[in-house]
DRENDRENPA-233694 format. One record per residue (C-alpha): z, x, y. Coordinates in steps of 0.25 Angstrom, whole numbers, plus 5000, padded with zeros to 4 digits. Each point is the difference from the previous one (the first is absolute). Layout:
REM DRENDRENPA-233694
ZXY...
This chain:
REM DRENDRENPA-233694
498845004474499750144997498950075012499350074992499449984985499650144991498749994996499950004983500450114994499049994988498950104994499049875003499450025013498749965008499250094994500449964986499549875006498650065006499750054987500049864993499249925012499050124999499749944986500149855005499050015010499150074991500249904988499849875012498650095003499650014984500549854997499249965014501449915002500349975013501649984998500150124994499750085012500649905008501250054991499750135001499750005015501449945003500650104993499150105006500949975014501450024990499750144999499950055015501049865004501250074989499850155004499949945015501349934997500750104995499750125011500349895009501449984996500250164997499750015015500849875005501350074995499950115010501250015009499849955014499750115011499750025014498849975000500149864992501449935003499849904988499450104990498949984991500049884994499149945007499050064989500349924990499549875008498750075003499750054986500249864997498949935012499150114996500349964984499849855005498750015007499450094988500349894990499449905009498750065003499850014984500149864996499149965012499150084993500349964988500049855004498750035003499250074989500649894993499149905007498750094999500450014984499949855000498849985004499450084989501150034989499950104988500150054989501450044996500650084989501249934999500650094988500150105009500649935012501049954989500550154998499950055011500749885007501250004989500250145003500149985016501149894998500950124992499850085012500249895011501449954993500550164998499750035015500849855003501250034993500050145008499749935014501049904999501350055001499750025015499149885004501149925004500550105013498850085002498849935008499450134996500149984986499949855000498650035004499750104989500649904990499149905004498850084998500550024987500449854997498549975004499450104991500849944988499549855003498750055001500050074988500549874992498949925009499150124992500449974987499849865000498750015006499650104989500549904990499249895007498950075001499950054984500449874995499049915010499050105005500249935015499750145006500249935013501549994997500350155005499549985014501049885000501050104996499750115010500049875011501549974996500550145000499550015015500449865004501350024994500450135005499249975014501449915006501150104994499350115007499949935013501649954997500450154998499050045014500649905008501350054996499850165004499449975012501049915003501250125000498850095007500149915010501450005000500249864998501149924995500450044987499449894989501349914998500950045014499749885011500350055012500649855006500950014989500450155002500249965017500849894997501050074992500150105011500149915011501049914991501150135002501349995009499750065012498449985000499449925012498650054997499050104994498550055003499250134996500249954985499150084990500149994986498950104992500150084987499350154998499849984985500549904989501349985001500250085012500449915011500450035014500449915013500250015014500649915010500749975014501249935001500749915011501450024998501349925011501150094995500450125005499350144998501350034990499649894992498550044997500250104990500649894990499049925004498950094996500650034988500349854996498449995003499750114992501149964989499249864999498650045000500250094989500749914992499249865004498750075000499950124994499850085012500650125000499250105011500349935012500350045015500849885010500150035013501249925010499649975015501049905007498749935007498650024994499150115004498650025005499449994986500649864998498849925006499749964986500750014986498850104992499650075013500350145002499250035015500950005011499749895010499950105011498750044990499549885000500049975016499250135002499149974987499749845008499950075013498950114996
């Protein structure tokens, strides 16, 4: 798996984006559709969320430094929280307009929406082709796929609603519309939130179980037990582990022991930044398997 994906080398960028939504939002005004704006306003986020993607991955390529051991990756998984939240906060609101529209629908000039809607699907399905070289490594650019993916089923949701509403005249049809695009982006956002804020808190990576990943470690020649286990990943792709291990053979032994651990986590698990450490009795951190305070720590924190 590579650590890093190139952003799209392509003349077709954000702004090329911006210009189009511009128009979209300005044709869902004239129309007085509903899911046209809701189009328009979810692609509105695609602008900033792309160009916020792409810096953010410029700047999670930096070289590690003094100052920050693990580099600048990190970036990546805020751009893509801060990406997340944006694009959850527009289809509350549009979930809501919806239901004020349905109280008292318009008029719609579904010719228009038609057009306009037609050409938003071109543009969705170009920016897809782009984005999806590096969806499958890249939490980062899995984020701004989805943005896109969105846009392109609420484009077609736009297209039949304009059809709907040219061949029937329920005008009421575009605020269903505009509801389904909210509702159906609504759980893939929080999906993609939960995830970022899972590495931001640096839990286990999606996929790894950490009983599994003990068992195995314990399971080697040599190994009588093992505490101060962490497992946690900087950015997609990226991750690291930690852990004390009990060891009966000699001192002289313990070097191919750490590297049969290591050997076997990188293969088994993919883990491949890991740090083992070999104590012939457990040390003061060994009170439980996750914790890292010292127990000397925790007598003076119960006795204050």
């Amino acid at each position: 798996m590579k650590n890093s994906i190139e952003p799209p080398r392509t003349k077709w960028s954000p702004d090329r984006r911006s210009v189009f939504l511009t128009a979209e939002l300005v044709g869902g005004i004239l129309t007085n559709s509903l899911a046209l704006i809701s189009d328009a306003a979810h692609m509105s986020t695609d602008a900033p969320a792309l160009g916020i993607s792409l810096a953010a991955m410029r700047i999670g390529r930096r070289p590690a430094d003094s100052k920050r051991t693990f580099g600048y990756y990190r970036f990546e998984i805020l751009a893509t929280a801060f990406n997340a939240i944006l694009l959850f906060m527009v289809a509350l609101y549009i979930v809501y307009e919806a239901y004020e529209r349905l109280q008292t629908p318009a008029e719609i000039e579904s010719g228009t929406m038609l057009v306009i809607a037609a050409i938003g699907l071109v543009v969705n399905l170009i920016s897809m082709r782009l984005l999806s070289a590096g969806k499958d490594t890249s939490l980062n650019m899995k984020g701004a796929y989805l943005e896109v993916w969105s846009d392109m089923l609420g484009s077609i949701g736009v297209i039949v609603g304009a059809l709907l509403i040219r061949y029937t005249g329920w005008s009421w049809v575009d605020s269903v519309i505009a509801v389904g695009i909210g509702l159906w982006v609504l759980p893939r956002t929080w999906t993609l939130l939960r995830e970022s804020m899972n590495v931001l808190l640096e839990g286990v990576p999606d996929g790894l179980g950490i009983e599994e990943i003990g068992a195995s470690i314990r399971a080697k020649p040599g190994v009588t037990g093992i505490h101060d286990l962490h497992v946690w990943s900087i950015s997609s792709g990226k991750t690291s582990l930690s852990v004390h291990v009990v060891s009966n053979g000699p001192p002289v032994t313990w070097p191919a022991l750490v590297a049969g651990v290591r050997d076997m986590l990188a293969h088994d698990f993919e883990i491949h930044h890991t740090t083992v450490q070999v104590e012939d009795s457990p040390c003061e951190q060994a009170g439980e398997l996750h914790d890292f305070t010292p127990e000397h720590a925790k007598t003076e924190l119960q006795n204050e």
